[in-house]
N, C-alpha and C positions, 0 to 999 in steps of 0.2 A: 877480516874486516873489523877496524876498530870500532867501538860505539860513542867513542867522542875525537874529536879533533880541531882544530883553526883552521880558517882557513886562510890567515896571514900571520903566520907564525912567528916573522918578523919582527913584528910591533912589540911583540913580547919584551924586546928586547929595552922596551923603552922601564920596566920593571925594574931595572939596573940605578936607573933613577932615584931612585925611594928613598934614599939613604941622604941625599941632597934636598929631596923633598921635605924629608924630617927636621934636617936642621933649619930650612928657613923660614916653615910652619912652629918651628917652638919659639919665634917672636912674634911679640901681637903688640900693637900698639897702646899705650898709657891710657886707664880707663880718664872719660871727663870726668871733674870734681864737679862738686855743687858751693859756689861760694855767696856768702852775702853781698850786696851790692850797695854799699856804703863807699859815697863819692872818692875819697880817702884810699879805699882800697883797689881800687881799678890805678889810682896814680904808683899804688907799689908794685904793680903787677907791670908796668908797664916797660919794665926790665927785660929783655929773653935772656929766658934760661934754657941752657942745655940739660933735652932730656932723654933718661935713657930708657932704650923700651923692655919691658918687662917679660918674664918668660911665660906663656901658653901654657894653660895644663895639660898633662899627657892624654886625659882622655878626649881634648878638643884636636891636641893631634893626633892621637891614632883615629878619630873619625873623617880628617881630614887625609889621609893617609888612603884608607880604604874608599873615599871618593876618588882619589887618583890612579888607583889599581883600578876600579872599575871603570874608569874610561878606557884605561891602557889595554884592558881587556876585551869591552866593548869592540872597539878598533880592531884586535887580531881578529873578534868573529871566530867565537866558539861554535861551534857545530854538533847536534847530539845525530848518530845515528849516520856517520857520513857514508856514503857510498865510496867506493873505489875501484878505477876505471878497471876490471881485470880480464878482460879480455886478448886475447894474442890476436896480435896486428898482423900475423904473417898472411892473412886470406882474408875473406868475407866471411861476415857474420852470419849463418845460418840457424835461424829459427823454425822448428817442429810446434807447432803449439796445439795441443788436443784442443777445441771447443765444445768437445760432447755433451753427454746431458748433465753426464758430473760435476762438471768447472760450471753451473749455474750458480749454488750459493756464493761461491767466493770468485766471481766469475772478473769481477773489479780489483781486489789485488792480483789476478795474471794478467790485468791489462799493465795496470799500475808495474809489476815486476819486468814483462815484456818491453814499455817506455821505456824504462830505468838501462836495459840492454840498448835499445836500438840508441840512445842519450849518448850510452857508454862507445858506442861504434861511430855517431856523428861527431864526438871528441875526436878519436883518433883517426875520422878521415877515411875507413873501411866499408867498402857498398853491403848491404842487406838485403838476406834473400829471409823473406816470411812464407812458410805453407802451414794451413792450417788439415787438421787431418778427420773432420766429420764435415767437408764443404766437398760440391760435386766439381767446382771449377779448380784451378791450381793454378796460379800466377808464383812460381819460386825465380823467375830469373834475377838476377842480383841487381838492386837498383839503388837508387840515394833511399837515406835514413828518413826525409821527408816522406817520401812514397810508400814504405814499412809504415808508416807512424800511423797514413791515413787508409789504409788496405788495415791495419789493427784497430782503428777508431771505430771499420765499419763491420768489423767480426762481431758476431754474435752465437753464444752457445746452441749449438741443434740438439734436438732430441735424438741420437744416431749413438751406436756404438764406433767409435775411432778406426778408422780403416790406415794405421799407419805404414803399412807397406806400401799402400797407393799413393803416400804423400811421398814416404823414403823414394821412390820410382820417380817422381815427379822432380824432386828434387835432383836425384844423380843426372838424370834428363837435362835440367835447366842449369848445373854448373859447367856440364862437358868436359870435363876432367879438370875441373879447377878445385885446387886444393883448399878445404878451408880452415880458417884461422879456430874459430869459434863455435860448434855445434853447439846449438843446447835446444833439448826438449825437454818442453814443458806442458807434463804431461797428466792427466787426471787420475793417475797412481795406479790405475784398474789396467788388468793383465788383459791380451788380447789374443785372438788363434792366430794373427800373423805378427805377432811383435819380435819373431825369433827371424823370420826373414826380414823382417825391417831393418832393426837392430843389424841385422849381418848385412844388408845395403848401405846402412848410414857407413858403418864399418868400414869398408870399403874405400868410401872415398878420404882415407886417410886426414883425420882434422887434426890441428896441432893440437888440440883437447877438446871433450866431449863432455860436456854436463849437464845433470838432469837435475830439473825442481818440479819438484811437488806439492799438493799439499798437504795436511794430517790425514784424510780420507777418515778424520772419526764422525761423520755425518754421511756417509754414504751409503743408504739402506735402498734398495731394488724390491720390488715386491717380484715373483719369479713365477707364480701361476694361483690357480684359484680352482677347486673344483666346489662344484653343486652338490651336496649331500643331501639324503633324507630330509634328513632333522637339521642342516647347518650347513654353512659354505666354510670350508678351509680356505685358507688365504696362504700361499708359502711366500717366504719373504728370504732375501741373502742379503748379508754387510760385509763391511770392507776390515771395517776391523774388530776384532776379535778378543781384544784384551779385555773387556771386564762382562760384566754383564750389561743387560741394558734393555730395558722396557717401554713399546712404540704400540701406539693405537692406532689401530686402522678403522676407517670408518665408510663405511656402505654409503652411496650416494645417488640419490635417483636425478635425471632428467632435467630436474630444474634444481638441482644443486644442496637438495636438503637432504640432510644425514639422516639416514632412516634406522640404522642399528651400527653395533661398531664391536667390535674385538681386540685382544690382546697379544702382540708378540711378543715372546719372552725370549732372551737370547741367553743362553748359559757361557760364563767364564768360557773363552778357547773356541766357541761354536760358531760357525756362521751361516748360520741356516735355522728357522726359526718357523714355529703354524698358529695362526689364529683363529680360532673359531667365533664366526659370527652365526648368532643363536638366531633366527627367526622364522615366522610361518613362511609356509611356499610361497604362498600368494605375495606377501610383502616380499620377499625374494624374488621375484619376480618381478619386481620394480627398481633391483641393483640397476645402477646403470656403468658406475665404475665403481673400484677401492682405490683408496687416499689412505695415505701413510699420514697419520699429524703433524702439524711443524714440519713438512718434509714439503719443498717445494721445488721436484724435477720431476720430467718423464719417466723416472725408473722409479719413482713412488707410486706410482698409477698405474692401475692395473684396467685396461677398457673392457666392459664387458659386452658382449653384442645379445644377440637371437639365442644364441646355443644355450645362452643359462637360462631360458625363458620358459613358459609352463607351452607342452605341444597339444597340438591338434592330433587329433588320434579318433579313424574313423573303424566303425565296427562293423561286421556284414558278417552275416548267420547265415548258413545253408539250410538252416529248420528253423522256424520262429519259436518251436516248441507251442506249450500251451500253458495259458495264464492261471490255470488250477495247481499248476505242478512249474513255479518258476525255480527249483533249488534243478529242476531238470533242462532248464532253457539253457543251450549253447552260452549265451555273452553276460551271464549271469553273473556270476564269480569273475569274469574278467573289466565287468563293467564296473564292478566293485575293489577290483584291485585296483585301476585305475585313475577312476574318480579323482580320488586325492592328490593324483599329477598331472593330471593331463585334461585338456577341455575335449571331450565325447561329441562326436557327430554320429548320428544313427541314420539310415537311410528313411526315406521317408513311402516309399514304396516297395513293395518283394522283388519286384522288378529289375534283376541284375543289371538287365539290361540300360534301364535306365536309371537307378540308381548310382550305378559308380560311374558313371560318368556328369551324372550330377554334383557328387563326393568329389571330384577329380578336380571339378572347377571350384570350390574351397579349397584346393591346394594345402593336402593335409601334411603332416609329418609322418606320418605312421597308420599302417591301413593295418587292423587284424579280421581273419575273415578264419572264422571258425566252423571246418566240417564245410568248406565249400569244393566242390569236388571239380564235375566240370561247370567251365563258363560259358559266354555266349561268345560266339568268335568275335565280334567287334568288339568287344572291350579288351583283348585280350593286347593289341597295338596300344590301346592309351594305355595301361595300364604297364607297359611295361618302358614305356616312353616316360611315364611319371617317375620308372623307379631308378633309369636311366641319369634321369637329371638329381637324384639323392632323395627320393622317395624309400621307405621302409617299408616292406610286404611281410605282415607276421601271420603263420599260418597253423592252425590246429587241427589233427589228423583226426581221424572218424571213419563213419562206414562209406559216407559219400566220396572221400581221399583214398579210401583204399579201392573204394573200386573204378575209379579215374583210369584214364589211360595210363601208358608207364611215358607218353614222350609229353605230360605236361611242361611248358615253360615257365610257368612260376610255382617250381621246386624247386629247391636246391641240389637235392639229388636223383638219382634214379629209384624209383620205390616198386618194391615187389610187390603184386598182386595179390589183395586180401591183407587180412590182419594175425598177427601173431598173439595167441591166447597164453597167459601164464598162470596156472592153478585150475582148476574145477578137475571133471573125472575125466575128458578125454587129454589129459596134457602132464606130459613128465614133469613138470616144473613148477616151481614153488613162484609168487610173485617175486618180481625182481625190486630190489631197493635202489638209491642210486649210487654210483658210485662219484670218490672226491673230484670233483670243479679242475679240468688242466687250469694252470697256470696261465696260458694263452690266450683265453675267452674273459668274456665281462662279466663271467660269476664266479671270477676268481676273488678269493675271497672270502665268500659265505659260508657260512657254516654248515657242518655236515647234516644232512637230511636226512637223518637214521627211519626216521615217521614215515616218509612215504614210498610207498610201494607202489609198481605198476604192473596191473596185470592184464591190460591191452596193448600193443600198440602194431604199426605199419613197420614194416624192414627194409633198411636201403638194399640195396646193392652192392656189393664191395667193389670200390673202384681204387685206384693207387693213392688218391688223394684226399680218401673218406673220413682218414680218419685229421687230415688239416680242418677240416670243415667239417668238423664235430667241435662242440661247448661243452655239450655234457651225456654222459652215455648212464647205463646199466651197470649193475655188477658185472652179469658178463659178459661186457662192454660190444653190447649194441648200441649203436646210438639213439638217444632221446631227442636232441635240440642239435639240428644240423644248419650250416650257414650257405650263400655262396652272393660274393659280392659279384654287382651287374654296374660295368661304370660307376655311377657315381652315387648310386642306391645300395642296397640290399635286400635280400629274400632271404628269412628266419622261420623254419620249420620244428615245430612240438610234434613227435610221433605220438602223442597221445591225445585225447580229446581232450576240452577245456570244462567237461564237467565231470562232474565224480562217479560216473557208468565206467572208464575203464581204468582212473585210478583215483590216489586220493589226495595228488598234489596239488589239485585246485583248493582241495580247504586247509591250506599251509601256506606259512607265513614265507617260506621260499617261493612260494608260486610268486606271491606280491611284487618281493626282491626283484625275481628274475624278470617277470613283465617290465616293471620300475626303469631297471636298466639299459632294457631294450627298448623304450620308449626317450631313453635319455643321449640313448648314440644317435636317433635321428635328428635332422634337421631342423631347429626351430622354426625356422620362414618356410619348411615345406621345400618340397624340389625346387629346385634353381633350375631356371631357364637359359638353355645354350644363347650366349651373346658373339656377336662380333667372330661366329664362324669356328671360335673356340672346341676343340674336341675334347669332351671330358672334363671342362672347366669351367665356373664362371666369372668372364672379366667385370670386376666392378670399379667404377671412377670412385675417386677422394670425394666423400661427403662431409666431415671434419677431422682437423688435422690438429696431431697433439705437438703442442710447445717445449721449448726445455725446461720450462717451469712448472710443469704438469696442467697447464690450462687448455681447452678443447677450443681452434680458432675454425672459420670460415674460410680462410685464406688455403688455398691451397698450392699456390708456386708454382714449382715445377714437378712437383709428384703425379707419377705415370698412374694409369688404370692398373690394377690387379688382379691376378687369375690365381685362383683360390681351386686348388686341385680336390675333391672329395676325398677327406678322412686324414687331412693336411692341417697343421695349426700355420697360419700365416705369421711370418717376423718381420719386421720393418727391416728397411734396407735403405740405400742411397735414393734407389727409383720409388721407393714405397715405405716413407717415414712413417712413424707410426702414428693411428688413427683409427679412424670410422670410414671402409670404405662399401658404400652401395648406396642406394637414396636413403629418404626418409621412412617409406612406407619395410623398407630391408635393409640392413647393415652387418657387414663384418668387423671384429674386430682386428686390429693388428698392432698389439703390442710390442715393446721395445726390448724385448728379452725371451726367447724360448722359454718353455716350463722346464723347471727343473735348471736353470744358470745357475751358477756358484760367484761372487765374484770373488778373484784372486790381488793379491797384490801385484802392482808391476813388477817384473824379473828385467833386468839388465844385463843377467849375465851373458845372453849371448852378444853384446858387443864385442866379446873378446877384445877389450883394449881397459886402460881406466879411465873409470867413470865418474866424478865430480859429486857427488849427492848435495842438494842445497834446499832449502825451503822457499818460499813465495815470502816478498818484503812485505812485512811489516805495516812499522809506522815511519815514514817517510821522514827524509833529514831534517831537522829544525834547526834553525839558527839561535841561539842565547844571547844576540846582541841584543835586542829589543829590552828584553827583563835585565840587559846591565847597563843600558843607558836610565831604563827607569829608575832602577836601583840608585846612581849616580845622582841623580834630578830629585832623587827624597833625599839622599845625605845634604844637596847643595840646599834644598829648603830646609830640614833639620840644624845645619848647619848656620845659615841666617838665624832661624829663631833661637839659637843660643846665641851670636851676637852680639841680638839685641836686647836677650834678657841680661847679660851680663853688664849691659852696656844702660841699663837703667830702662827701657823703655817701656815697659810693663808695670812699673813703681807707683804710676799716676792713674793706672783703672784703678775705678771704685772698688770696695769690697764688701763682700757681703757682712747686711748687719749681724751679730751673734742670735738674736731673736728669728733670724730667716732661717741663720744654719740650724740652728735648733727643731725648727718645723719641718726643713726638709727630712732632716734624721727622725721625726716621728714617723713621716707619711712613709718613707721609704719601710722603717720597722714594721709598721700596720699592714705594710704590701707584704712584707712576708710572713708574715701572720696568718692572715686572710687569703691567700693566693692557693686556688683551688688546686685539687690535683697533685699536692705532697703528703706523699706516706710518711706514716714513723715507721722507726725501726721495728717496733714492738707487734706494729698490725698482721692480726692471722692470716693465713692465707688457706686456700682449698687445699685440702687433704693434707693439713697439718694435725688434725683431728688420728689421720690413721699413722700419720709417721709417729705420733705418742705414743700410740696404741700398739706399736710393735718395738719401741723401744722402751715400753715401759713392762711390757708383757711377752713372755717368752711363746713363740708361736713353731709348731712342725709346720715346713715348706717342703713343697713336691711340684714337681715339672709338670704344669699341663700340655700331654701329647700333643693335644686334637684328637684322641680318640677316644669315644668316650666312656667304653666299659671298662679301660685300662687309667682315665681318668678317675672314674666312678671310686675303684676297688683303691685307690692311693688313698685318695678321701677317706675314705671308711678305714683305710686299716692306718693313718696316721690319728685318726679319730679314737681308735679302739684302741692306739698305743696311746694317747695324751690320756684318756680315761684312767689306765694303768699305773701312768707314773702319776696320777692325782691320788690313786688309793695307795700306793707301796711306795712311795717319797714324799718328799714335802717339798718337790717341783709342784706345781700348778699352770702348764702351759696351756694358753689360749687353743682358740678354734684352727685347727690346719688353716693353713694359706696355700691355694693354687700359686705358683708364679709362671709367668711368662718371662721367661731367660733371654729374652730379646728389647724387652723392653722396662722391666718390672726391677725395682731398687731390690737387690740381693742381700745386699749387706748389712740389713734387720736379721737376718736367720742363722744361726750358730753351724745348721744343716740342711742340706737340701736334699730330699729324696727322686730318684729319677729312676723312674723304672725305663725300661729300654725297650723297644718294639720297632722292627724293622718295617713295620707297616707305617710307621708315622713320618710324617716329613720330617726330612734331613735339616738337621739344623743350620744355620746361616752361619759365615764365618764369622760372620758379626757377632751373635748370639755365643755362638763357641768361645771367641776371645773377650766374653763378657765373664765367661764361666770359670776360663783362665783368671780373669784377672782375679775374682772371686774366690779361688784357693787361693793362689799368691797374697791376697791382704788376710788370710787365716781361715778363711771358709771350706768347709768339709761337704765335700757331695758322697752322696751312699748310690753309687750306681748299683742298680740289680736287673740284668737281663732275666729273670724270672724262667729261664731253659733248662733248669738242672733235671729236672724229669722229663722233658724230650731229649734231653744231650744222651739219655743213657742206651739210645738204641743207635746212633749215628756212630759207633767206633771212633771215640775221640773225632771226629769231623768238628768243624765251628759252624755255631746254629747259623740263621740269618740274624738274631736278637746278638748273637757273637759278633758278627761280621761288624753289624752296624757298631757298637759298641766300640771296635778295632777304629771303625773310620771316622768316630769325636775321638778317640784319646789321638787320632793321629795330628793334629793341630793342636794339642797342649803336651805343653812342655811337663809333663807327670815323672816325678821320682822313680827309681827303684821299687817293685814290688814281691812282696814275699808272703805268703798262709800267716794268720795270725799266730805266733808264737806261744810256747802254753804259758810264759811269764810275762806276756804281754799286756800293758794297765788295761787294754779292753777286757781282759778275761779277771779282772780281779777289781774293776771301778767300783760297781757296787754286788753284784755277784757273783759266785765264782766258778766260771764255765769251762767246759774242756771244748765246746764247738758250741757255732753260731747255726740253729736250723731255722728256717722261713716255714711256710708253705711243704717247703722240701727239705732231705737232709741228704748231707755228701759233700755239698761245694763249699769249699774254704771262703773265707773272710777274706779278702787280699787287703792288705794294709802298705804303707811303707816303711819299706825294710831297712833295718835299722843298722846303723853301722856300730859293730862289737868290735870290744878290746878286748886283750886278755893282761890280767897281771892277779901272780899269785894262785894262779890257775881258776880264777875265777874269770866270768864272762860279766862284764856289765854292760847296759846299753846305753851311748852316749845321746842320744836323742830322745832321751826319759821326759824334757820338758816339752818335747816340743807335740802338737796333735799331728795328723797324719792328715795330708789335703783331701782326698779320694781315698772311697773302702768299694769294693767291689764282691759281688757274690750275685748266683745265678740261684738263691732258695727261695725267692718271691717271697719276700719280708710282708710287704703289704698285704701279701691273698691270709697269710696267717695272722695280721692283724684285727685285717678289717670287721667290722660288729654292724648290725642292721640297728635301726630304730630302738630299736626292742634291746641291745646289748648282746644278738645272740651271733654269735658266729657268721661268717657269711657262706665262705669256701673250707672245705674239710680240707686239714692235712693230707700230704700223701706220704707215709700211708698214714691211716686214721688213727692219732693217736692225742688224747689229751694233754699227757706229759713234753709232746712236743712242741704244740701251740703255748703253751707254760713256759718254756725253755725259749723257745720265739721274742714271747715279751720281755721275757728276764734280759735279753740279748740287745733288745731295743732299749732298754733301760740302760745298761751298759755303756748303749752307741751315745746317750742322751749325755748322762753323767762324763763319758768322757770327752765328751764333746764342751764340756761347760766347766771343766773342771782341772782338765790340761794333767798337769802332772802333781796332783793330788795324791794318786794314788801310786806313782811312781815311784817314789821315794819310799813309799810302803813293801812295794815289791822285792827293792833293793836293800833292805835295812840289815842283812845280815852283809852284808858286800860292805856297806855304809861303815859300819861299824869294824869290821876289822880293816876299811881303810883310816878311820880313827883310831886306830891300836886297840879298840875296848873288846 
């Protein structure tokens, strides 16, 4: 498709012209004279004369010239961006169009590209079939291009994932085996679980070509699930693309729309998956109502939150109230305190089982714990298990009153052996049992191992086939502790041990907290749900608000059906149940537009098995260039008059200004720029021109601030203890160390830059890295030292982690050839004269860049004598043997301890200093006997 064209390419023709044009525009008629008008002379003039007309200047005709081109051009109707019909006539034009939640940003050019088609199909006279593929109705039978035009006028984006196979279905339906000319889907770029039978449907009905448009999908971010933490809610998030990195704020939003905390997603190069943490108390967490992506305006930015992230109702019942003299021994003691801080506490308000929980029951709790209560009263025994039925929580903890229970309780989970199991004192083989690690299957997967607590009570199930499914967490030797057994749409959660520290000592551990924590977090926020509309094991709730494709929450509810929300089921919107708020006001579910745990994928084509077209969504729409070349024409034809007329005298007769005016105007205009505020001179200081002197006028040691800061610290002090040095044994005088930040800080004051290396510290930015680069390339020397040479020596040559990381900066600069410092090498003879470089440590070589030797006359010289070396490398931690306290005393002892080697240290740094500043000073000294007999002397 060309981006320029005419659209009467004909006219052009009249450009042939031009040449005829020129010659009869380079005559102009005879300027008029000015004569005196003495009677006398009007009688001589009264003669005709033959006159002839004079020739035009060339710049009146070439401007008359280009007024004539631009009409001629005007008239053909130049066209930027033209379209061109390309579509195949053999069939009807079949359009796929995704409307999902995705196509909302740019939801205007697929209308705009989609017209531009059906435009392209009402030229050629070809009927239109439009299905859109997140709409429940499907109108594809093939109809005029008008019909298409206003069925796309009335489309609007859903908040739906694209169900193309149902539109593909719809489509082959409504053509009845008519062949089409033109398929094209246009589609929201996002992969789908039936795009491979669609694809192989459209297929099928054989089109003369198949093209798909999309658009860049670089704005397509999903938020994919959210859980409630302790201390913070995780936020998972997925995008579409993938290529660079890319940093998105989510922000928490209560009820009435205001941002109450917000978090950061961070996406790394290649990744498309991504968690933020939002930092806040419970309490204010408990007024989330949704997450909002920023600048992100669709349903898959939004995350609805309901009840379940909400703080629970959790009621307590004690089979002993205990006594208020001795509460560290009260059953709900340590449980009321582990709780507190999640959950709102209801306490019965009488001992009276009887009537107590059935008073609890009408509060409608989330979570019942009932500590040490053994038998019940038989009528409570039907609500209560009617309560757990509908997704009620029964948490229960064993004791003397549980163990001596019937064995055919119905709210246990298991069958429990008569009496209790003793571990340790005199009558018992056995030592207390510890616990053993959390299966992976249960909700205290996860936690860390509870070495600390020991149980030397508890109650024994029964072994039954399925005991050990419906165990969480057992013993060492693996009895169970915490057994499960789901009832419909509740659960019954049993501790064989008691909840206070008589039989063991897990209540005063921070695992107890945990594990209550999380068992209080699986029930249901709104309390059991009540059977609706007949439902078994379900409850159906109507659309109370419904989410848009813009991410906004409407009242309108359509045609979305009631929903049955199964216990222990997360709900996804669907065609019959878009995503939303559904249950009243006083209770709500949420039903977001994405499973937890989505990915999104890019769209695949491949299974069309045929080829496939790739194109993008239009642009900027055709314009025509006539308008700005008639204008164009209408200022040469004014332009063109006002030379004329000046030619022609007409301007001769205005006044002029007097020299006394011009003369005032040229003062006041001078005074105006003078006086006109807001012009700098060149000369004016600026901020931190003070420090840019100060390190060009003063030689300073530079070293890399980690972020860490005892590895920070130790740079400091031992480039400090080395400038001290080269003050007293040269007549260098280098200022105060300078920290730099290699990401953002001017590098190119520093001769050297020190960079210790530590795999603990964040990884530098490719940014910061290819700053570093550029930095030896303009003649900058960095002295890296992973400071490992004394832990490397027990690894068997392995590479440290300080290695590793070190391997993964040089692996983005482009670094020379490297070789051990040479014993003729100017480092070893700048200013002292060394056989090895030790730090801190000794053993690890110097690495330098190696130098490319010749040979003639059997000598070696090295041809790179002038130049310095970008990067020095060594693992002896220069700086631990540098650095000097307040005081001048030492910081870190050598390893091993020895004076003469911290001595040798500095000498080394002196060396690094000098040759760092002095280039090939000493090189030439190296070589003087080479020199010279290649001088003959």
């Amino acid at each position: 498709m060309s981006a320029f064209a005419f659209a009467s390419p004909a006219v052009l023709l009249g450009l042939l012209a031009l040449p005829i044009i020129w010659w009869l525009l380079r005559l102009t008629p005879p300027r008029p004279k000015t004569e005196v008008f003495p009677p006398l002379r009007i009688l001589a003039t009264v003669l005709k004369r033959e006159e002839t007309p004079a020739q035009s200047p060339w710049w009146l005709t070439l401007l008359r010239m280009a007024l004539a081109a631009a009409i001629i051009l005007a008239i053909a109707n130049p066209v930027m961006n033209p379209r061109a019909n390309s579509l195949n006539t053999a069939g009807p034009l079949v359009l796929v169009i995704d409307n999902s939640w995705a196509t909302a940003p740019d939801w205007d050019r697929r209308v705009r590209t989609a017209e531009a088609l059906i435009g392209d199909a009402e030229d050629a006279g070809i009927p239109v079939s439009i299905v859109f593929t997140a709409e429940t109705s499907y109108g594809a039978i093939p109809g005029s291009a008008a019909a298409a035009r206003e069925k796309l006028a009335a489309a609007r984006p859903e908040p739906l994932v694209p169900d193309r196979q149902r539109a593909a279905a719809a489509v082959t339906e409504a053509l009845n085996g008519t062949q089409p000319g033109s398929l094209v889907l246009l589609t929201d770029g996002i992969s789908g679980a039936s795009d491979e039978a669609a694809l192989a449907s459209l297929s099928s009905l054989a089109p003369a070509e198949m093209r798909i448009i999309e658009g860049d999908g670089a704005g397509t971010v999903a938020l994919s699930g959210a859980v409630n933490n302790a201390d913070s809610m995780s936020v998972m998030a997925t995008r579409l693309n993938t290529a660079s990195a890319q940093s998105l704020s989510v922000n928490a939003v209560d009820t009435q729309g205001r941002s109450l905390a917000s978090g950061t997603l961070s996406f790394s190069p290649g990744s498309g998956a991504a968690t933020a943490e939002i930092s806040a108390p419970f309490e204010l967490r408990n007024d989330f109502a949704r997450l909002q992506i920023a600048d992100r305006a669709t349903a898959g930015s939004v995350r609805l939150l309901d009840d379940g992230f909400k703080r629970r109702r959790v009621a307590l019942i004690a089979g002993d109230s205990g006594s208020d003299f001795q509460p560290l021994l009260q059953p709900l003691y340590y449980i009321s305190r582990a709780l507190q801080p999640y959950a709102d506490l209801i306490e019965p308000t009488t001992a009276d089982l009887a009537v107590s929980i059935p008073q609890i029951l009408q509060s409608n709790p989330s979570a019942m714990v009932m500590a040490d209560v053994g038998r019940l009263p038989a009528e409570v025994y039907e609500p209560l298990e009617q309560w757990i039925s509908r997704g009620g929580t029964l948490i229960r903890f064993a004791g003397p009153r549980l163990a001596a229970a019937p064995a055919d309780d119905p709210l246990v989970p298991v069958v429990l052996r008569q009496g209790e199991r003793a571990l340790g004192g005199a009558m018992s083989w056995s030592d207390p049992q510890s616990l053993a690690p959390f299966p992976p299957t249960g909700p205290f997967n996860g936690l860390p191992p509870a070495d600390d607590i020991t149980i030397a009570r508890q109650v024994l199930a029964e072994p039954t086939p399925d005991l050990a499914e419906r165990t969480w967490a057992s013993l060492e030797d693996g009895t169970p502790l915490v057994t499960t057994r789901e009832q419909e749409n509740g659960r019954i959660v049993l501790f064989h041990t008691s909840a206070e520290a008589t039989w063991s000592n897990m209540p005063l551990s921070g695992t107890f907290v945990e594990m209550l924590r999380r068992l209080v977090q699986m029930a249901r926020a709104g309390g059991a749900a009540s059977a609706a509309n007949g439902a078994e094991g379900a409850a159906v709730l109507p659309p109370y608000r419904l989410l848009t494709a813009d991410g906004s929450l409407t009242t309108e509810t359509g045609i979305a059906k009631p929903i049955a929300i199964e216990a222990g089921e997360t709900p996804v919107a669907a065609f019959d149940h878009p995503p939303g708020l559904y249950g009243t006001e006083d209770g709500f579910t949420a039903v977001n537009l994405l499973a937890p745990g989505t990915e999104l994928q890019p769209f695949d084509a491949s299974a069309a098995d045929m080829n496939v077209a790739r194109e993008g969504l239009i642009g900027e729409e055709a314009r025509s260039l006539r308008p700005f070349l008639f204008a164009a024409a209408f200022a040469l034809i004014l332009l063109d008059s006002l030379i004329v007329l000046f030619m022609n005298g007409a301007f001769s007769r205005l006044p002029r200004p007097s020299q006394s005016a011009t003369a005032g105007i040229a003062a006041i205009a001078a005074l105006t720029l003078v006086l006109q505020p807001g012009l700098s001179q060149a000369q004016d200081a600026k901020a931190g021109d003070e420090v840019i002197m100060d390190r060009l006028d003063t030689t300073h040691l530079a070293y890399v601030v980690t972020g860490e800061d005892e590895v920070d610290r130790i740079s400091e002090q031992g480039l400090q203890g080395l400038t001290q040095f080269l003050t007293y044994r040269t007549t260098l005088e280098p200022g105060e160390p300078v920290g730099v930040d290699i990401a953002t800080d001017e590098l190119s004051f520093y001769p050297i830059i020190y960079w210790p290396i530590s795999a603990d510290a964040p990884m530098p930015s490719p940014a910061a890295i290819s700053r570093i680069d550029a930095y030896m390339r303009n003649g900058g020397t960095v002295l890296f030292d992973t400071r490992d040479q004394f832990s490397s020596l027990d690894n068997s040559g392995a590479t440290t982690p300080n290695g590793e990381r070190l391997q993964a900066i040089l692996a983005n600069i482009d670094i020379p050839p490297l070789e051990p410092t040479p014993e003729d090498h100017v480092l070893a003879r700048s200013f002292y004269l060394l056989n090895d470089f030790p730090g801190r440590y000794a053993g690890s070589p110097l690495w330098v860049e190696a130098r490319q030797e010749a040979t003639q006359s059997g000598s070696e010289l090295s041809s790179s004598g002038d130049g310095v070396t970008p990067l020095l490398i060594t693992a002896n931690d220069f700086a631990g043997a540098w650095a000097i306290d307040a005081q001048g005393s030492p910081v870190l002892p050598t390893v091993p301890s020895d004076a003469m080697q911290r001595e040798y240290a500095y000498r080394a740094g002196v060396n690094i200093m000098m040759y760092m500043l002095t280039g090939n000073y000493k090189a030439d000294q190296v070589h003087v006997p080479a020199l010279l007999e290649r001088l003959g002397q």
